[in-house]
TORKOL-4160 file (C-alpha; in steps of 0.2 Angstrom, whole numbers, padded with zeros to 4 digits, m for minus):
78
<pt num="1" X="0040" Y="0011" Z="0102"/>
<pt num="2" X="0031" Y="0003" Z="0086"/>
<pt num="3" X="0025" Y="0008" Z="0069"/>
<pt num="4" X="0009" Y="0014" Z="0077"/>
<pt num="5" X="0014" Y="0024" Z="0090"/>
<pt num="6" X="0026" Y="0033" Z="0079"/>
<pt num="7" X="0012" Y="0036" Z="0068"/>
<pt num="8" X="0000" Y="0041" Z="0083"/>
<pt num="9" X="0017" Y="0053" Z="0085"/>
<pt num="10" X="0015" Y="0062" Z="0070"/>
<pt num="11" X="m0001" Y="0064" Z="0068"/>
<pt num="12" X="m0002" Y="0073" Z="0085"/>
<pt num="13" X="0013" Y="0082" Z="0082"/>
<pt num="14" X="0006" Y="0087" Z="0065"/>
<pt num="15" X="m0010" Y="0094" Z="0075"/>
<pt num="16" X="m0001" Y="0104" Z="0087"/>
<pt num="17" X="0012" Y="0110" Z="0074"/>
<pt num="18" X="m0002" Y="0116" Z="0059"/>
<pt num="19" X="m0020" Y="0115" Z="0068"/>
<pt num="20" X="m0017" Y="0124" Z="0085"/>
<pt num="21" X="m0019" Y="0141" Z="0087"/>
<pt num="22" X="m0018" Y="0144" Z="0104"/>
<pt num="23" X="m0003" Y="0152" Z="0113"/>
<pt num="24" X="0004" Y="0152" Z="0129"/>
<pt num="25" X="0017" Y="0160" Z="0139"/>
<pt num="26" X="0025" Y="0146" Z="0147"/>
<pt num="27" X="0025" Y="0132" Z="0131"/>
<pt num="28" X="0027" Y="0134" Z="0112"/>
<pt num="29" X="0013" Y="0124" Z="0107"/>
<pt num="30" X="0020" Y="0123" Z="0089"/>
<pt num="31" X="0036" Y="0120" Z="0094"/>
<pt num="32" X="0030" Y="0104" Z="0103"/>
<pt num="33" X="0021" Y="0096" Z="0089"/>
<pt num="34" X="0039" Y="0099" Z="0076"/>
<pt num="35" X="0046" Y="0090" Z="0091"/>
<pt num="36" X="0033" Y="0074" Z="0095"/>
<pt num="37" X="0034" Y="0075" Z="0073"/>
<pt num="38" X="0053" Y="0070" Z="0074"/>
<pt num="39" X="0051" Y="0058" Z="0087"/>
<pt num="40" X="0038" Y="0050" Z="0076"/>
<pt num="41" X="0046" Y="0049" Z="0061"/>
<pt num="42" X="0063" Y="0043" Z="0072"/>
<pt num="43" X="0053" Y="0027" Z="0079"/>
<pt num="44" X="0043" Y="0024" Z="0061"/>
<pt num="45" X="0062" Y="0023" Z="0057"/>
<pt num="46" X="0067" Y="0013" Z="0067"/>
<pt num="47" X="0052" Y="0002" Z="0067"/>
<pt num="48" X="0053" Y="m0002" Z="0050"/>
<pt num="49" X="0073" Y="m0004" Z="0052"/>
<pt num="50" X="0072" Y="m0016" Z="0062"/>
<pt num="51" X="0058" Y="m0025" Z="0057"/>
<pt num="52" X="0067" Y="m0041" Z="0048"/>
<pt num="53" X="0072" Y="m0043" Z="0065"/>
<pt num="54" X="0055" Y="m0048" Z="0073"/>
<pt num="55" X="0056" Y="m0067" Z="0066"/>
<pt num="56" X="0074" Y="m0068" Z="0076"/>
<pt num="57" X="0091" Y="m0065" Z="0073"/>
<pt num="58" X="0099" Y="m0070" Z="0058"/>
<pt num="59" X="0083" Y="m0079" Z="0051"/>
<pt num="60" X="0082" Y="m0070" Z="0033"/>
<pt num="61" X="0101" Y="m0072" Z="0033"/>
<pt num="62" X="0104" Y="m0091" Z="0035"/>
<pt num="63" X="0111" Y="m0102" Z="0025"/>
<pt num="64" X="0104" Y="m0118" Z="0022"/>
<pt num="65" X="0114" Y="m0133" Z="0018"/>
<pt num="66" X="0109" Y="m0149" Z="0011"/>
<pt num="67" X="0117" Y="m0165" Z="0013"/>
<pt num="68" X="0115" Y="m0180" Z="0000"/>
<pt num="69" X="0117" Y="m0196" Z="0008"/>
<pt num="70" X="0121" Y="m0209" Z="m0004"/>
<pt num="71" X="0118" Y="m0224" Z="0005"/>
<pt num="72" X="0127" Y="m0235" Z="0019"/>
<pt num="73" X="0146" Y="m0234" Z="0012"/>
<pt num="74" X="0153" Y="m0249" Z="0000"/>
<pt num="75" X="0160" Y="m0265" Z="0011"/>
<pt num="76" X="0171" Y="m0280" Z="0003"/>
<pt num="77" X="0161" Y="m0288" Z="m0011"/>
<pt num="78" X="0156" Y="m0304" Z="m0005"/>
């Protein structure tokens, strides 16, 4: 899941949990939104966990090395 959908989660989570007043016999409706508001906050998490990750492993960690060439090497004088 991505950022959105975990947002999309907790927003209909939050409806369910706050705005709902209906009941039934079968399903806690407010029950259900705490629940699709945990799973939305874990994948927001997690999205932005790993979201130095979406340009590739190891990309922000790199080192980079420069190398000086100084010319062809130094032969017998003439």
């Amino acid at each position: 899941m991505g950022l959105g959908v975990g947002i999309f989660l907790i927003a209909v989570g939050a409806i369910l949990a706050f705005a709902v007043n209906a009941t039934s016999g079968a399903v806690d409706v407010h029950t259900v939104g705490w629940i699709l508001m945990g799973v939305g906050l874990a994948s927001v998490l997690l999205a932005l966990m790993f979201w130095q990750s979406w340009a590739g492993p190891g990309y922000w960690t790199r080192r980079r090395t420069t190398y000086v060439d100084d010319g062809p090497p130094a032969g017998p004088p003439l």
